[in-house]
C-alpha positions in Angstrom: 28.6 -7.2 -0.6 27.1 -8.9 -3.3 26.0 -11.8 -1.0 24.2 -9.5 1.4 22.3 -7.5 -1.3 21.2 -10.5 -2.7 20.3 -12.0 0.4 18.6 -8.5 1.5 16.5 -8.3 -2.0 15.1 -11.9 -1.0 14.5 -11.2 2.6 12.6 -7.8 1.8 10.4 -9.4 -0.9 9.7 -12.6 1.9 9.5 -9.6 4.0 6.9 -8.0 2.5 5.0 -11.0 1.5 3.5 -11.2 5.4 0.2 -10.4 4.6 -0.5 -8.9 8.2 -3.7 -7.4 7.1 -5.1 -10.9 5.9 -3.6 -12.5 9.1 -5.0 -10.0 11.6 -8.5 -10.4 10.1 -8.4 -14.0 10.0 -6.8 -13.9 13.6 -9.1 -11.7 15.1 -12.5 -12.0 13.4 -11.8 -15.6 11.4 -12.4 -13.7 8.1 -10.7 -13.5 4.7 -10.3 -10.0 4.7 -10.1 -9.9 0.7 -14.0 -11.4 0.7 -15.2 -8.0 2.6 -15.5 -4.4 1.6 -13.0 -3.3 -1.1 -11.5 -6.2 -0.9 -7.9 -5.1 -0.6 -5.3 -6.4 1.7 -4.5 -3.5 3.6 -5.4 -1.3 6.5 -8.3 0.6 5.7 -10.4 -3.0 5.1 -9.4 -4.1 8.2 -10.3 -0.6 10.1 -13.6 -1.1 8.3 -14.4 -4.9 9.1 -12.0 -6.0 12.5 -11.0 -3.0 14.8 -8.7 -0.4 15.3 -6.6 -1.9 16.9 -6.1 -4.6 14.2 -5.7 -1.8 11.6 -3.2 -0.1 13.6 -1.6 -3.5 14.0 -1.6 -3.9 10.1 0.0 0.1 9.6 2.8 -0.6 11.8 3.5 -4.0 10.3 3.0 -2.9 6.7 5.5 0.5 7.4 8.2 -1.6 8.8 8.3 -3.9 6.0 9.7 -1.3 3.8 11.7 0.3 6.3 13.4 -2.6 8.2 15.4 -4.0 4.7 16.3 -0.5 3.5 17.7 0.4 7.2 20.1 -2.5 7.2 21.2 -1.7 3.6 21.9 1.4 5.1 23.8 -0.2 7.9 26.3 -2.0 5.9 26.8 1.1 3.7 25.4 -0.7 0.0 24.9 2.3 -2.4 21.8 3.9 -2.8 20.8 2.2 -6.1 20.9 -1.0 -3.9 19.2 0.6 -1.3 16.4 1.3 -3.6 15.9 -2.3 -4.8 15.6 -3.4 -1.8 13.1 -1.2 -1.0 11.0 -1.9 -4.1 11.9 -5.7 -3.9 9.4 -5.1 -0.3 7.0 -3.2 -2.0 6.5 -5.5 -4.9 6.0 -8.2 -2.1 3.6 -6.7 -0.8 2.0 -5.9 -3.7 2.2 -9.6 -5.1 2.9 -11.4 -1.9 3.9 -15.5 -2.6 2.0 -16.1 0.6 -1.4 -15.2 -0.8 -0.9 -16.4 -4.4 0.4 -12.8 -5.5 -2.5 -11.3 -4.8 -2.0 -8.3 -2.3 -2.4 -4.8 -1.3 -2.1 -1.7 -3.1 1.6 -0.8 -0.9 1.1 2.7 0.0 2.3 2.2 3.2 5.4 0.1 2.5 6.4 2.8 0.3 5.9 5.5 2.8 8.4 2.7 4.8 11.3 2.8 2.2 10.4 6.3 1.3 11.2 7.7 5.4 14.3 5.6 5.3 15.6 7.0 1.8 14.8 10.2 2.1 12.7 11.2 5.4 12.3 14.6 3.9 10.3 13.9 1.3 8.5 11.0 3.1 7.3 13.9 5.4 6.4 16.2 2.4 4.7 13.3 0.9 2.6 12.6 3.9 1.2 16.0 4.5 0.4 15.9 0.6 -1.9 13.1 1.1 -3.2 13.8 4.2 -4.2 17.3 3.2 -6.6 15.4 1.3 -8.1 13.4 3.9 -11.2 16.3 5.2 -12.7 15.6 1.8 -12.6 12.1 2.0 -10.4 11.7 -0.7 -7.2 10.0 1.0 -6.4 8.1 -2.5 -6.6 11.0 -4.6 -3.9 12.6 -1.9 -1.5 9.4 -2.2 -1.8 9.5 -5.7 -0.7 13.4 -6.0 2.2 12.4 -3.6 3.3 9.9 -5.2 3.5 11.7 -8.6 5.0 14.5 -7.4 7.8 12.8 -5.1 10.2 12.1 -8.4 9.5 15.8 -9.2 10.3 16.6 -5.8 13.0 14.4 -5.4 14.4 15.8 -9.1 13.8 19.5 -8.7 13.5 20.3 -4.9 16.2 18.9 -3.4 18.7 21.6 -3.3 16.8 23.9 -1.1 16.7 21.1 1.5 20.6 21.0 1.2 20.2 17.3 -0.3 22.3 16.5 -3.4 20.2 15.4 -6.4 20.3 11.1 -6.6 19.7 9.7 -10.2 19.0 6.6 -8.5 17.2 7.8 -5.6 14.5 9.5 -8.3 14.4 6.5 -10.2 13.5 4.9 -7.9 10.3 6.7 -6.7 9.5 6.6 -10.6 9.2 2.6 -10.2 7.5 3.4 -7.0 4.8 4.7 -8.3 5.0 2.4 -11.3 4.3 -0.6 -9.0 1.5 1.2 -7.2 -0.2 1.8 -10.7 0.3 -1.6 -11.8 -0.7 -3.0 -8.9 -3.7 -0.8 -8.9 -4.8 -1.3 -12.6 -4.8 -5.1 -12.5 -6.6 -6.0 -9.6 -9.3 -8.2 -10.8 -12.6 -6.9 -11.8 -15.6 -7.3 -9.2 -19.3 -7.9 -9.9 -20.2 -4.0 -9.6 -17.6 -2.8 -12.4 -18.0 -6.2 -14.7 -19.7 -4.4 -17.4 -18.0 -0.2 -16.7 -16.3 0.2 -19.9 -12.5 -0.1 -19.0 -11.2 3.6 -20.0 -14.0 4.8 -16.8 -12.6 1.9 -15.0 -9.3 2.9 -15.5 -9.4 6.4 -14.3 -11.8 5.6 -10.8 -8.5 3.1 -10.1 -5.7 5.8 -11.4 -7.7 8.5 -9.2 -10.0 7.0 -6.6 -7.9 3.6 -5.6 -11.8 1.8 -6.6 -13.5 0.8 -9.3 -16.8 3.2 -8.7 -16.4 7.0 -7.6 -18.9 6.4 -4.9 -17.0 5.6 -1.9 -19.4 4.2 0.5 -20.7 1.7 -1.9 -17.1 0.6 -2.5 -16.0 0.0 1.1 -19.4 -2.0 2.0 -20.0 -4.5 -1.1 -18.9 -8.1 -0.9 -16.9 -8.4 -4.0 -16.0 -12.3 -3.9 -19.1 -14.3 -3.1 -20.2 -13.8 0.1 -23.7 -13.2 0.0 -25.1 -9.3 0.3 -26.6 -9.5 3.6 -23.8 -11.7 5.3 -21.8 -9.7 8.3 -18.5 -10.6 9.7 -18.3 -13.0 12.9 -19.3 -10.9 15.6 -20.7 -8.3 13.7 -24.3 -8.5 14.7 -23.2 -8.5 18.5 -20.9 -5.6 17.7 -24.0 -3.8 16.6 -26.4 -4.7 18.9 -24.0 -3.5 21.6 -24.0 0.3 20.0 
């Protein structure tokens, strides 16, 4: 057993490496996805700047990253501690994927992937938490409540649902949300925030998922070096079409 869990820790991280957000832009539109818009790796750039198809592409992809690994873990009966690893060994590939010089997304939906495998309950609970969120515009704020409150949930909650409390299994969504902070707090600074002192810089990434509070400014800046008024292959037809 200790051969396959080692074997399914490398496999999810490789796993979850696959940058399919970076590969569907540069596929589709022959863009580096991570020179557009926010800049991230992840669905939500590539709904913004490719299609949505692409992005649901990318949200199918980036979901079965972390729930493909965890299921076969399941499969072959490891324990839930090793269960878990596996899990966050996908997230944190995704996160810092060696395919893109560990520079990825932000892994929200990889750990919704692990999350409906471990514990569907509370990936379900955790859904509608951040969704609920979603008529004010404010999705991130919603993932970021969800995701604080799933170890509470997972600690606290668990009982009613007729679901034995897992010291492992809370844990785990502890580093979840560790990795989603860390991954969030050390992206690199862009040319809009280069001179926000870091504490307000800090709390628009903790809260927001950005570096400014203004969303649509966020989503439509070119934060590495392509120039202001520069569109996306295809974008001028796209518009003249409309």
């Amino acid at each position: 057993m200790v051969i396959w869990f080692t074997l399914l820790v490398l496999g999810a991280y490789l796993l979850g490496s696959v940058p399919s957000a970076y590969l569907v832009a540069k596929w589709s539109r022959g863009i580096d996805i991570r020179q557009y818009g926010s800049g991230n790796v992840g669905a939500a750039n590539v709904l913004a700047f490719t299609s949505k198809w692409g992005a649901v592409l990318v949200i199918v992809f980036d979901l079965g990253k972390g729930m493909l690994p965890v299921y076969i873990a399941q499969l072959i009966d490891l324990p839930v501690y090793q269960q878990v690893i596996i899990g966050l060994a996908a997230i944190t590939g995704h996160n810092w994927p060696v395919f893109l010089r560990f520079g990825g997304g932000r892994g929200l939906l990889t750990t919704l992937g692990v999350l409906f495998i471990l514990a569907p309950w509370l990936g379900l609970v955790s859904t509608v938490i951040a969704f609920a969120w979603l008529p004010f515009k404010q999705l991130a704020v919603g993932t970021t409540c969800a995701l604080i409150l799933l170890p509470i949930f997972s600690w606290f909650i668990s009982q009613p649902f007729g679901i034995e409390k897992s010291p492992p299994l809370t844990l785990g969504f502890v580093a979840m949300l560790l990795l989603v902070v860390i991954r969030r707090l050390t992206a690199p600074r862009t040319s809009v925030t280069a001179s926000m002192p870091t504490g307000e810089l800090i709390v628009n990434r903790l809260l927001f998922d950005r570096d400014i509070r203004d969303r649509k400014a966020w989503i439509s800046q070119t934060p590495r070096g392509v120039g202001p008024m520069e569109q996306p292959p295809g974008e001028e037809e796209k518009q003249e079409k409309c």
